[in-house]
C-alpha positions as YAML, in Angstrom:
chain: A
units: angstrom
residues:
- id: 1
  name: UNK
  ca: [18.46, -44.45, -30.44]
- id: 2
  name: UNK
  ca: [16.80, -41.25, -31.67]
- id: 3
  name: UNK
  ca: [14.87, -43.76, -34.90]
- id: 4
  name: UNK
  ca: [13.21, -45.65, -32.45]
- id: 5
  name: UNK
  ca: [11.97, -43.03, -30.20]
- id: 6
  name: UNK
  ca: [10.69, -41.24, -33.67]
- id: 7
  name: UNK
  ca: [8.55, -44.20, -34.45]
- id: 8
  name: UNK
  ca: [6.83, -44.88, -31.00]
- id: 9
  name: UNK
  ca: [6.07, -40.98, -31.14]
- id: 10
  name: UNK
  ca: [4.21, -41.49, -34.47]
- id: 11
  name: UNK
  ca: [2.78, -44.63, -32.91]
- id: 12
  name: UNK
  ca: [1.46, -42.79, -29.77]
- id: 13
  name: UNK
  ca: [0.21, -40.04, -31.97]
- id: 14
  name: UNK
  ca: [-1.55, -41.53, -34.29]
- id: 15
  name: UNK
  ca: [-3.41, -44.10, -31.58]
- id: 16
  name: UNK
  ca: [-4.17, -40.44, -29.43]
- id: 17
  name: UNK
  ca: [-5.63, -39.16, -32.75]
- id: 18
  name: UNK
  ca: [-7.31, -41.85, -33.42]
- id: 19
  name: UNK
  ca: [-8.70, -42.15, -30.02]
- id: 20
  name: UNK
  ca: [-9.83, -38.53, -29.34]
- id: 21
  name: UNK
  ca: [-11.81, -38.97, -32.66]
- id: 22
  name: UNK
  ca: [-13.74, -41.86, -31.88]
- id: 23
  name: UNK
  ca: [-14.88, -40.57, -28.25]
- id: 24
  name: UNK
  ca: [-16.30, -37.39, -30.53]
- id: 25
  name: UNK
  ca: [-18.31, -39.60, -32.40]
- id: 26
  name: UNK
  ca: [-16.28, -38.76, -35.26]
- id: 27
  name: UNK
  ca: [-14.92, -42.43, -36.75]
- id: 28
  name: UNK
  ca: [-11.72, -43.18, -39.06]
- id: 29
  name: UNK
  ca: [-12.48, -45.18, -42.05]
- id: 30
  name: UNK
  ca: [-8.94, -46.68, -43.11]
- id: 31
  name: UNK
  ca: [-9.73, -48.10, -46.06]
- id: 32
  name: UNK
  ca: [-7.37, -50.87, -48.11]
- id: 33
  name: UNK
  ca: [-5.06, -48.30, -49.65]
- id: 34
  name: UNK
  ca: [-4.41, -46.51, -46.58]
- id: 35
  name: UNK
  ca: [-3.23, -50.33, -44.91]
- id: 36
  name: UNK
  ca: [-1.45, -50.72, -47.66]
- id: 37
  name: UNK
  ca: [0.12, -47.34, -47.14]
- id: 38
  name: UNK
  ca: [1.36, -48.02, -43.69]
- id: 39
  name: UNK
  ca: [1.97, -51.22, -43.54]
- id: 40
  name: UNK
  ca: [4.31, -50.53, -47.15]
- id: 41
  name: UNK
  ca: [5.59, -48.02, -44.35]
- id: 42
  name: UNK
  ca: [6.23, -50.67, -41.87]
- id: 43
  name: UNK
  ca: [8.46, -52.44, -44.18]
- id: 44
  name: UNK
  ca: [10.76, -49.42, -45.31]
- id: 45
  name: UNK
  ca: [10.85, -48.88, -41.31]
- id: 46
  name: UNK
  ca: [12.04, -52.33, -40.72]
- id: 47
  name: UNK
  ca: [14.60, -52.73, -44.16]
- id: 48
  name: UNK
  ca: [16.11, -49.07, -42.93]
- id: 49
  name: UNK
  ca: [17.18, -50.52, -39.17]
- id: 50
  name: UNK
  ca: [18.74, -53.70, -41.02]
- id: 51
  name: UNK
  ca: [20.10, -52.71, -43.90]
- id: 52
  name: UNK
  ca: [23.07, -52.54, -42.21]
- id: 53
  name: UNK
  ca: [23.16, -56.09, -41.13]
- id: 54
  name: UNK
  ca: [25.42, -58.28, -43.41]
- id: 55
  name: UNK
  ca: [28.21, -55.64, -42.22]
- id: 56
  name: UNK
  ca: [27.56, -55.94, -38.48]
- id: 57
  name: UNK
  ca: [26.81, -59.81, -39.09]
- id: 58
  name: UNK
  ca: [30.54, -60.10, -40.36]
- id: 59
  name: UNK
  ca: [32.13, -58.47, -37.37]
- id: 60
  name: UNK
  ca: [32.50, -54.87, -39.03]
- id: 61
  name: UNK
  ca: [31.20, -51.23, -36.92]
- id: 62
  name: UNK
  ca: [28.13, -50.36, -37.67]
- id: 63
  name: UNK
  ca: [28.05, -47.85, -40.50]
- id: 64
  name: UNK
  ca: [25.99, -44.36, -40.46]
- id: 65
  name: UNK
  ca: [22.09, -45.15, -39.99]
- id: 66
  name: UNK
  ca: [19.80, -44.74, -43.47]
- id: 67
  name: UNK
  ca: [18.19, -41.66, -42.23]
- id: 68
  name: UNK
  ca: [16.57, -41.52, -45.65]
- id: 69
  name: UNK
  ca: [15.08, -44.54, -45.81]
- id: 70
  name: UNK
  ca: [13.96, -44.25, -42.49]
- id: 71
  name: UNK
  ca: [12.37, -41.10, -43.35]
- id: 72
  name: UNK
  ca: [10.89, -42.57, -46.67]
- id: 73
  name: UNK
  ca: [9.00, -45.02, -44.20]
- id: 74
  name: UNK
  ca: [7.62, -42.86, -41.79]
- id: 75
  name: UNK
  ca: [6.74, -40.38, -43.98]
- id: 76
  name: UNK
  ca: [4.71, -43.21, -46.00]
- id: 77
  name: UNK
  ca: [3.33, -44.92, -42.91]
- id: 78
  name: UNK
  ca: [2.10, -41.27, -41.43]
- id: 79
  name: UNK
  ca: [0.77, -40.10, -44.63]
- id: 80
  name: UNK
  ca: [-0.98, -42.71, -45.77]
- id: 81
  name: UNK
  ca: [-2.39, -42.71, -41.63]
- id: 82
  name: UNK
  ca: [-2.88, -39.08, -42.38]
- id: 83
  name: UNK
  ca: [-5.32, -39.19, -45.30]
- id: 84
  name: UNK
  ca: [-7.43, -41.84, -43.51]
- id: 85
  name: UNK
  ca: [-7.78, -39.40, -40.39]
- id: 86
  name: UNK
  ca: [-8.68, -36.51, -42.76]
- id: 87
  name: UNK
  ca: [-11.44, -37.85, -44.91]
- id: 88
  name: UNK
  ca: [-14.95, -37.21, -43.54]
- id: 89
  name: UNK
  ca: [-17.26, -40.44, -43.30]
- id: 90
  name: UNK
  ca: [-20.82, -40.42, -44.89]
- id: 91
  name: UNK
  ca: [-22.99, -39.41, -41.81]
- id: 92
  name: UNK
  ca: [-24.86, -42.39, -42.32]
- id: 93
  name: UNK
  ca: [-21.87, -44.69, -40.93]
- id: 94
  name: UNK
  ca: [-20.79, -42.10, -38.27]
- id: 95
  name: UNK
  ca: [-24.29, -41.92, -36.28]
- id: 96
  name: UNK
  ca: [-24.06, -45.73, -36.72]
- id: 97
  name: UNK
  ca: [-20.83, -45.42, -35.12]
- id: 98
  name: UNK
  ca: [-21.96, -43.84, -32.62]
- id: 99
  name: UNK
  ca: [-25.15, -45.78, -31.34]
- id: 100
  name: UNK
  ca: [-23.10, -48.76, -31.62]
- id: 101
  name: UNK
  ca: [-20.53, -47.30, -28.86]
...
């Protein structure tokens, strides 16, 4: 339950983040490495809340969660996030930015 609740937090973060920099007039360029980044995140999210599933499929209890690999993933997904949010954009782009809102 707690994994889930983890992920939406980052979610909601991120978007708030993302959100209160744009109505500054300060834009977030997430260029192809940083999709790459979290959507490579994505997938270790997803592979750590069914790795599990061959054992459930089969009729067994569910075994302890992959905290690690769950961890792996949102650390990738947030960090790559992270050094998209943190670069500056040329000046150029960000007044364009902003005439264009």
């Amino acid at each position: 339950m707690l994994a889930p609740c983890l992920v939406a937090a980052a979610m909601i973060a991120a978007g708030l983040w993302h959100l209160r920099r744009e109505a500054r007039g300060l834009p977030i360029r997430i260029g192809g490495r940083h999709w790459t980044g979290i959507l490579l995140g994505a997938l270790i999210l997803i592979v750590s809340f069914t790795l599990d599933f061959r054992n459930i499929l089969s009729g067994g209890l569910p075994r302890p969660f992959a905290w690690g690999v769950f961890s792996l993933g949102l650390a990738t997904g947030l960090g790559s996030y992270a050094t998209a949010a943190v670069q500056r954009v040329p000046r150029e782009e960000a007044e364009a930015a902003r005439v264009a809102v």
